[in-house]
N, CA, C and O atoms as a GROMACS GRO file, in nm:
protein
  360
    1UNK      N    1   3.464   0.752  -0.968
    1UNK     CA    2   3.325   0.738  -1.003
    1UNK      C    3   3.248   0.860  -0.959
    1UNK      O    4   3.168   0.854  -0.865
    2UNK      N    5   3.272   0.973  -1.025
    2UNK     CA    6   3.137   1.072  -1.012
    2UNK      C    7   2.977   1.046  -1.005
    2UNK      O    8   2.907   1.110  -0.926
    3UNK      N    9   2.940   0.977  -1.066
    3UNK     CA   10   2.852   0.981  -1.187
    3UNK      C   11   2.798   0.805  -1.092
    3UNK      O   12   2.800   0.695  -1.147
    4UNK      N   13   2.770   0.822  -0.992
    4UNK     CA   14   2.719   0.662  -0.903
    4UNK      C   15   2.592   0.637  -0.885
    4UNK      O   16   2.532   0.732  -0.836
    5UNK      N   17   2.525   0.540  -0.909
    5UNK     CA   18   2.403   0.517  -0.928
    5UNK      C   19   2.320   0.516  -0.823
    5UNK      O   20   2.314   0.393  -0.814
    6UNK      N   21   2.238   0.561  -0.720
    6UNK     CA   22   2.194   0.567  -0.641
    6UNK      C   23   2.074   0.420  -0.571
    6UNK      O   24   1.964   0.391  -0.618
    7UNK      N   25   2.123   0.372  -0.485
    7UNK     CA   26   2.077   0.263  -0.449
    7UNK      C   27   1.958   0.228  -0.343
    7UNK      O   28   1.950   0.302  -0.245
    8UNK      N   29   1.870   0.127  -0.355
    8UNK     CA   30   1.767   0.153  -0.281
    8UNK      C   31   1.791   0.157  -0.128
    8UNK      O   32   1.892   0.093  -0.098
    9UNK      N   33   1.716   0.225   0.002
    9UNK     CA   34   1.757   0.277   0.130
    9UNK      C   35   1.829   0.119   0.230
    9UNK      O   36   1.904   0.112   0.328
   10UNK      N   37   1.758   0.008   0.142
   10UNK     CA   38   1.741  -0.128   0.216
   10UNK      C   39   1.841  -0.146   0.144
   10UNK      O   40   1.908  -0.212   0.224
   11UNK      N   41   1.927  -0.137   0.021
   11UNK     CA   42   2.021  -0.237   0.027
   11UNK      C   43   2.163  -0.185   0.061
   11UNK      O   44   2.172  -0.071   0.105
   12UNK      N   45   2.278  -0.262   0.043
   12UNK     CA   46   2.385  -0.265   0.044
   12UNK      C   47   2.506  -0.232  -0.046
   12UNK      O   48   2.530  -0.306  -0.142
   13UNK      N   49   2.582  -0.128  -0.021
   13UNK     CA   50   2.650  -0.100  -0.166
   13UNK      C   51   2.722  -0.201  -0.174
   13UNK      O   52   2.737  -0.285  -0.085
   14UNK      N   53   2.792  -0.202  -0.324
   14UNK     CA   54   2.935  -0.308  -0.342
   14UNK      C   55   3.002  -0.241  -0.314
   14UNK      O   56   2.991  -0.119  -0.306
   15UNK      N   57   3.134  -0.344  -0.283
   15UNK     CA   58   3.245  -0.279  -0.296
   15UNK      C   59   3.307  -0.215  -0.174
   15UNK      O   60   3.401  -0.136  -0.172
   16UNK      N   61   3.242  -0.259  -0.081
   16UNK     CA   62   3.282  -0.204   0.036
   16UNK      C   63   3.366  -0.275   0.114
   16UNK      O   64   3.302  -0.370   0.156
   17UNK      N   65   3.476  -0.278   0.154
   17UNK     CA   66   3.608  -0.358   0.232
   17UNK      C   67   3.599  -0.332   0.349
   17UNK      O   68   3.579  -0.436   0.410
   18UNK      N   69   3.602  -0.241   0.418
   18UNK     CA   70   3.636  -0.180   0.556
   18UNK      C   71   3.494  -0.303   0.648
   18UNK      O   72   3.372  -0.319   0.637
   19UNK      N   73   3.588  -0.354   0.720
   19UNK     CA   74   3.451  -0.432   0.784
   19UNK      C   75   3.382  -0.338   0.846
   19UNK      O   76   3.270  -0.301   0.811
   20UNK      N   77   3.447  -0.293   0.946
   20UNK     CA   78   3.326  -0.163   0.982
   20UNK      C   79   3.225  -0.102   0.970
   20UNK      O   80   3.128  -0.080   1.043
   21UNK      N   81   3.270  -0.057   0.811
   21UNK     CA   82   3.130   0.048   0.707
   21UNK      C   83   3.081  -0.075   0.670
   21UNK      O   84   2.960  -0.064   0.649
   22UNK      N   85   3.130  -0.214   0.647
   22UNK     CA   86   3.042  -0.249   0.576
   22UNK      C   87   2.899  -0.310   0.715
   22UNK      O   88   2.777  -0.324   0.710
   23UNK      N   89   2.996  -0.328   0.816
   23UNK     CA   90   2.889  -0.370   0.936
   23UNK      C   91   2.774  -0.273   0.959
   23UNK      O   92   2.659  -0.280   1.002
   24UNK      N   93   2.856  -0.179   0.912
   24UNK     CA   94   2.713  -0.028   0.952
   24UNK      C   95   2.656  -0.038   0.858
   24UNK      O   96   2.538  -0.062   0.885
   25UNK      N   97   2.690  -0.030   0.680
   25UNK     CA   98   2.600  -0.012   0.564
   25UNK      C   99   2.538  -0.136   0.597
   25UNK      O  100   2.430  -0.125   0.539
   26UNK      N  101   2.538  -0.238   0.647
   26UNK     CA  102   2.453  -0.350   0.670
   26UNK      C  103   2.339  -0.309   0.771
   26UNK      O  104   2.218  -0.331   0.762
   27UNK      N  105   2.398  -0.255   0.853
   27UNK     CA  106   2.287  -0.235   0.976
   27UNK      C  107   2.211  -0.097   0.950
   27UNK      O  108   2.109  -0.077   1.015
   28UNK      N  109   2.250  -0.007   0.865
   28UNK     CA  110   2.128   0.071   0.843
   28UNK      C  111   2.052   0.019   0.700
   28UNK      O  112   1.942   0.070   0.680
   29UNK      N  113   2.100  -0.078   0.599
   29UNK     CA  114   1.977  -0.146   0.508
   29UNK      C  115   1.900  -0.192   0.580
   29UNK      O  116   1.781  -0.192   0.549
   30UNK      N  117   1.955  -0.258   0.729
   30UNK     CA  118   1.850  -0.368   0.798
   30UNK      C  119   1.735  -0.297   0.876
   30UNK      O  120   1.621  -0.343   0.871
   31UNK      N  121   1.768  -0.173   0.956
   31UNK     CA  122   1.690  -0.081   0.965
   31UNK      C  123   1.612   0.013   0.911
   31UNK      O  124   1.535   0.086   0.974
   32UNK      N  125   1.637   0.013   0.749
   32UNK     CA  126   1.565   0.096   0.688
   32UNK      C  127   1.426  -0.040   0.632
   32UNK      O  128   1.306  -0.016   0.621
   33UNK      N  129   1.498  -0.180   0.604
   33UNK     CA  130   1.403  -0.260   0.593
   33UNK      C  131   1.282  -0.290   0.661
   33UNK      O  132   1.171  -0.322   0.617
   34UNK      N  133   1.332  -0.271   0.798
   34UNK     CA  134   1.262  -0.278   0.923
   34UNK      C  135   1.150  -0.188   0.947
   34UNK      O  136   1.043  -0.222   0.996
   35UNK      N  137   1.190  -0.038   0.899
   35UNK     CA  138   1.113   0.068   0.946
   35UNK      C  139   1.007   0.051   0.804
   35UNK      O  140   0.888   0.076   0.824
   36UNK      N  141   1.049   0.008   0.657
   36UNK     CA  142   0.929   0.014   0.578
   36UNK      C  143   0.854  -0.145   0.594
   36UNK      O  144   0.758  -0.181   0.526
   37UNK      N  145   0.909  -0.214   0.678
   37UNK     CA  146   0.815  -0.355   0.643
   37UNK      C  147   0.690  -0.294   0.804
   37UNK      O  148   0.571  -0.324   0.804
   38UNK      N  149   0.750  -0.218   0.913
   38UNK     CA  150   0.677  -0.176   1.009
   38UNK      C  151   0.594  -0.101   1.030
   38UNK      O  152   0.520  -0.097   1.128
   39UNK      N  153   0.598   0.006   0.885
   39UNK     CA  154   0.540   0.143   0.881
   39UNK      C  155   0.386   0.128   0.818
   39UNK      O  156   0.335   0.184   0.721
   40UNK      N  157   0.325   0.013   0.927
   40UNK     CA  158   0.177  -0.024   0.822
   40UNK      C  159   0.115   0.088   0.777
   40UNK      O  160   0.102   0.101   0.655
   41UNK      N  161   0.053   0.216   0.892
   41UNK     CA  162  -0.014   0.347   0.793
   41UNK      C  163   0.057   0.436   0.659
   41UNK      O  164   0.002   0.528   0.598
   42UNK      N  165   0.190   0.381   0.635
   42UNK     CA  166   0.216   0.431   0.515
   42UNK      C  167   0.184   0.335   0.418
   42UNK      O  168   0.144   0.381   0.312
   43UNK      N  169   0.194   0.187   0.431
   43UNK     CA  170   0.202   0.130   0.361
   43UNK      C  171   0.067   0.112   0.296
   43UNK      O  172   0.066   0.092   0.175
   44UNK      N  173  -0.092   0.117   0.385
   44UNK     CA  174  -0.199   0.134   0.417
   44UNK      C  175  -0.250   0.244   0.341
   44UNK      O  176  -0.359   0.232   0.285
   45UNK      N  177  -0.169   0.376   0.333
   45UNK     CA  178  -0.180   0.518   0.246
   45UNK      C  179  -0.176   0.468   0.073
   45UNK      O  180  -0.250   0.474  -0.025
   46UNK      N  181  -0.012   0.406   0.118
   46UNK     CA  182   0.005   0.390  -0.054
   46UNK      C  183  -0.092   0.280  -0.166
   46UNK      O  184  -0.125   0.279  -0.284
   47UNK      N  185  -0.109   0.196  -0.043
   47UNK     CA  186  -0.283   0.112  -0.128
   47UNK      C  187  -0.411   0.164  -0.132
   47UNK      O  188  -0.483   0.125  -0.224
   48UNK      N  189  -0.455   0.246  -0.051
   48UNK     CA  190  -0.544   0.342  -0.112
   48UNK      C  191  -0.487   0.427  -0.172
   48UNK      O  192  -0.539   0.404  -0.282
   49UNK      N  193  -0.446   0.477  -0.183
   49UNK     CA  194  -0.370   0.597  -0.325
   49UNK      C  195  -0.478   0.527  -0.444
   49UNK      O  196  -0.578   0.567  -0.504
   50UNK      N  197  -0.369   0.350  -0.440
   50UNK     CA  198  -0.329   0.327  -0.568
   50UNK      C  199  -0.487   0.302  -0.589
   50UNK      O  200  -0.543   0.328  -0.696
   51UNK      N  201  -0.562   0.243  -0.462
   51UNK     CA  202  -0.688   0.189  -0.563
   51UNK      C  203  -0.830   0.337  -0.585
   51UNK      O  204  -0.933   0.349  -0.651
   52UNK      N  205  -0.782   0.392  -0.522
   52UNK     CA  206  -0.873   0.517  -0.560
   52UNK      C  207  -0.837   0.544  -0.695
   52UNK      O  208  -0.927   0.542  -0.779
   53UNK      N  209  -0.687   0.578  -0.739
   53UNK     CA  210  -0.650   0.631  -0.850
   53UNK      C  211  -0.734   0.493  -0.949
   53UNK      O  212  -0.800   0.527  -1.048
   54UNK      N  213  -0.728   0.402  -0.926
   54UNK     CA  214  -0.746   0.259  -1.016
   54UNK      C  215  -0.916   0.320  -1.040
   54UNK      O  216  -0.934   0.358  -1.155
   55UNK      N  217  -1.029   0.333  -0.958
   55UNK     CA  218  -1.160   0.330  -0.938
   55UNK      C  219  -1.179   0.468  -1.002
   55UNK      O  220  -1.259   0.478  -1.095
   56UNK      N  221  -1.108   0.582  -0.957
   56UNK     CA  222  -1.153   0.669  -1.093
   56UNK      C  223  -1.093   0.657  -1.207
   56UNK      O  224  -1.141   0.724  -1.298
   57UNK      N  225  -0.977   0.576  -1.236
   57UNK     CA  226  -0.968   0.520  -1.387
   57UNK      C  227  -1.101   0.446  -1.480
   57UNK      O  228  -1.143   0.464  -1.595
   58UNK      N  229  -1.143   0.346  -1.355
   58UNK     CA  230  -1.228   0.290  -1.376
   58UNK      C  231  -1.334   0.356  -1.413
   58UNK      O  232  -1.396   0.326  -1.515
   59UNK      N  233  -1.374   0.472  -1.320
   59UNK     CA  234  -1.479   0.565  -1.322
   59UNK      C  235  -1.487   0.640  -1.470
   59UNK      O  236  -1.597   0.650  -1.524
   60UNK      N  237  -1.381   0.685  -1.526
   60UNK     CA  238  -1.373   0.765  -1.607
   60UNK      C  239  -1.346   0.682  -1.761
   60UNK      O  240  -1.330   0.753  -1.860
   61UNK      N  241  -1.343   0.587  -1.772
   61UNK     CA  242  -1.359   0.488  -1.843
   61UNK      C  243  -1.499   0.403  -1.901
   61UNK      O  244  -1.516   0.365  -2.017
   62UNK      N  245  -1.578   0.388  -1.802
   62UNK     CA  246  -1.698   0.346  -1.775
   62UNK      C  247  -1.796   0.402  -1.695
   62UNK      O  248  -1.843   0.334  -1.603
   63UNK      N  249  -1.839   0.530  -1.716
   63UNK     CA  250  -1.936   0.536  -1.614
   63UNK      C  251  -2.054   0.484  -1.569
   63UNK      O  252  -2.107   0.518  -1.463
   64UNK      N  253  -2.096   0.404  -1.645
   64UNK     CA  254  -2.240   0.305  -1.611
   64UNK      C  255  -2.221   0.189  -1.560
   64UNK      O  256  -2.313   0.116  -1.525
   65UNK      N  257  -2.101   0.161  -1.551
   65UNK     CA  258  -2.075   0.028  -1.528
   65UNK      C  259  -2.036   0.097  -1.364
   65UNK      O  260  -2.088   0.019  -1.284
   66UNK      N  261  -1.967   0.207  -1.289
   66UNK     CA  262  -1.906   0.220  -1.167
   66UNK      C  263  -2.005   0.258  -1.150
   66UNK      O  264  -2.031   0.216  -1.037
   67UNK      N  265  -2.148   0.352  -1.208
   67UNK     CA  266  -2.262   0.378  -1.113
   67UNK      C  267  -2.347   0.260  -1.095
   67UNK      O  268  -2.444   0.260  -1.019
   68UNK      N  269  -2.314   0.170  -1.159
   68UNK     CA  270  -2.365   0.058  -1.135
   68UNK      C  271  -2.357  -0.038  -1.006
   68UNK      O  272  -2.449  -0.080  -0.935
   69UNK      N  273  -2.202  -0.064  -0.996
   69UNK     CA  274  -2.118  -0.114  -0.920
   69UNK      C  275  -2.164  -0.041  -0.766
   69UNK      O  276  -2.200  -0.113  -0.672
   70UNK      N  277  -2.159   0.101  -0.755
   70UNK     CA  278  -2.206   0.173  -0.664
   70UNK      C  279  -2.356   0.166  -0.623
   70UNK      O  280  -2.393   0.182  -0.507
   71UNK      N  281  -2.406   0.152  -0.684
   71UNK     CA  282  -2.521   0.090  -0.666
   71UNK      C  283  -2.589  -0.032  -0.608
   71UNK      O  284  -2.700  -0.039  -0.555
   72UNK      N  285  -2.478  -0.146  -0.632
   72UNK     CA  286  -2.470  -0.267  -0.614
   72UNK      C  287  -2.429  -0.254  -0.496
   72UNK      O  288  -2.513  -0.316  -0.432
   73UNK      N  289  -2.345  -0.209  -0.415
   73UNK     CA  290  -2.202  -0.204  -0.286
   73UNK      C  291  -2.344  -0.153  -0.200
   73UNK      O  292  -2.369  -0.218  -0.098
   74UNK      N  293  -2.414  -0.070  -0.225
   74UNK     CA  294  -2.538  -0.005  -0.204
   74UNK      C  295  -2.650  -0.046  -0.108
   74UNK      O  296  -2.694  -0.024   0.005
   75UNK      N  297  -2.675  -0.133  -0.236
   75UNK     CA  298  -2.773  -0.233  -0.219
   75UNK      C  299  -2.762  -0.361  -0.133
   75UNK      O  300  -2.843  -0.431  -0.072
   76UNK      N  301  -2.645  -0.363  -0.152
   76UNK     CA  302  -2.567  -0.520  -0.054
   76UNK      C  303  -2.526  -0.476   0.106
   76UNK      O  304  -2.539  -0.556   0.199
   77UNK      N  305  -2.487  -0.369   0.121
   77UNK     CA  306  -2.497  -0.309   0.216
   77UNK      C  307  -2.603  -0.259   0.299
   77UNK      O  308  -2.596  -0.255   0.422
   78UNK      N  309  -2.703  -0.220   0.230
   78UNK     CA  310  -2.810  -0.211   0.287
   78UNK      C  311  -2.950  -0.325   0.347
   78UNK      O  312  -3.047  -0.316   0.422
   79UNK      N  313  -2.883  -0.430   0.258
   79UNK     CA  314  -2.945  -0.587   0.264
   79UNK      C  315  -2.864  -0.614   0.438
   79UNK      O  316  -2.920  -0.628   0.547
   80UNK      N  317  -2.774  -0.613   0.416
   80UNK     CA  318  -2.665  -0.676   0.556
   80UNK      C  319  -2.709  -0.603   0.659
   80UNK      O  320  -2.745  -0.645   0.769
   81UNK      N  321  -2.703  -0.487   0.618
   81UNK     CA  322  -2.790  -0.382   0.744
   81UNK      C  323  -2.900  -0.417   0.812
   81UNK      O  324  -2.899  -0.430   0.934
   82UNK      N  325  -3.030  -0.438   0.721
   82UNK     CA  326  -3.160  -0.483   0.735
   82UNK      C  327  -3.136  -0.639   0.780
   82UNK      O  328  -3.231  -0.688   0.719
   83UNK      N  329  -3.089  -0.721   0.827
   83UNK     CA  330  -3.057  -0.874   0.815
   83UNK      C  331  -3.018  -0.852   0.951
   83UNK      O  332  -3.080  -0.902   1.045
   84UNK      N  333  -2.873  -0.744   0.974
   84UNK     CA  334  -2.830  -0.807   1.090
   84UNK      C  335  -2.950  -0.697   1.200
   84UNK      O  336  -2.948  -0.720   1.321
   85UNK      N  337  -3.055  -0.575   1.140
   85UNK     CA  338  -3.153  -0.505   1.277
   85UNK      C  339  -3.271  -0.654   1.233
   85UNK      O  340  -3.383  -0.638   1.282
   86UNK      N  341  -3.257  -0.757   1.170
   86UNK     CA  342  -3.396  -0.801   1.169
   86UNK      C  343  -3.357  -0.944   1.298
   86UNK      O  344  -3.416  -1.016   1.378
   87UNK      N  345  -3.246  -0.922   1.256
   87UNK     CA  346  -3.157  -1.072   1.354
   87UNK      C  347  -3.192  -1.028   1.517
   87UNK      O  348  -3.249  -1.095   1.603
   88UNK      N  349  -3.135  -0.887   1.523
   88UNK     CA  350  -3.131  -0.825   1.666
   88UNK      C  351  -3.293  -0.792   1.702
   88UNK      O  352  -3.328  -0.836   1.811
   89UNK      N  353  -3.371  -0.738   1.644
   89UNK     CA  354  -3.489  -0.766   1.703
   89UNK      C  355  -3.599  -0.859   1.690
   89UNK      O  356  -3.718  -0.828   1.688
   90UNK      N  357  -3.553  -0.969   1.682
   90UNK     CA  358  -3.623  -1.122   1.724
   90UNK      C  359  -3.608  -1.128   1.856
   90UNK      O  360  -3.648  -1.227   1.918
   0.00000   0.00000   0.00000
């Protein structure tokens, strides 16, 4: 087999006999599982990536509708602001 399909870091190849390799190809899928279910600031990176890329899709699709939206996030924010200095100085 030249020509072998390359498999994801977490799993396990077939075909493997040797208990040994297969105890190790087990224990580094389980550690590579480990290190991406642990690695929250990457995982944290790759969801903002995706939703920035999503919001200037959005952006560039609609622009009245995201200056809108921005506007709104804005406005609601600035309401919560004013609410929680009107709360604190009572």
């Amino acid at each position: 087999m030249s020509s072998e399909l390359s498999i994801p870091r977490t799993a396990v190849a077939l075909g493997i006999t040797d208990p040994v390799e297969l105890a190790r190809a087990e224990l580094k899928a389980t550690l590579a599982a480990i290190e991406v279910k642990a690695n929250v600031p990457k995982r944290l990176s790759v969801v903002a990536d995706r939703r920035v890329a999503e919001a200037r899709r959005f952006t560039n699709q609609n622009p009245t509708a995201a200056t809108a939206a921005v506007a709104g996030v804005a406005a609601a924010v600035g309401f919560i602001v004013w609410g929680i200095v009107r709360l604190y100085t009572r």
